[in-house]
C-alpha angles and dihedrals in degrees: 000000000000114000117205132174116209112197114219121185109217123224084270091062091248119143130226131186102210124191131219124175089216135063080219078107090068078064099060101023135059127191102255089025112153107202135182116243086244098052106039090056085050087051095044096047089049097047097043092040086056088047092055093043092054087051095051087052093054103035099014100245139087129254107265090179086048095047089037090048086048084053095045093048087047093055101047096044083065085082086071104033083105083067116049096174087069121128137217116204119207100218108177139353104233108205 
């Protein structure tokens, strides 16, 4: 399958290089892409949710880096959940 890792800048400024094990991102995210906090954890959970399952159907068993890369980007989104007008920007698709 192809990998593919996708870099967001959170409302602090801060950068993260992300990984999913599925293009399917290419299908929530865009380089340049403003999203709001909200969104863009509702994209993320679908999209990642959709890589693991396509790994499951190939190997038979979900995506643990997919599942544990939707965790990490829920935890770290909690530093914003007191503003809930923050942005994450998608920067770059990484394949």
């Amino acid at each position: 399958m192809p990998e593919m890792r996708f870099v967001i800048r959170w409302p602090d400024g801060g950068e993260e290089s992300c990984y999913s094990p599925s293009l399917v991102i290419k299908d929530y995210f865009a380089p340049g892409g403003c999203y709001s906090l909200a969104d863009f954890l509702e994209r993320s959970r679908i999209a990642l949710n959709i890589a693991s399952d396509r790994v499951e159907a190939r190997y038979g068993v979900p995506c643990s880096r997919a599942l544990g890369q939707l965790h990490a980007i829920e935890v770290s989104a909690r530093r914003f959940a007191d503003s809930p007008a923050s942005t994450v920007t998608c920067i770059a698709f990484i394949e």
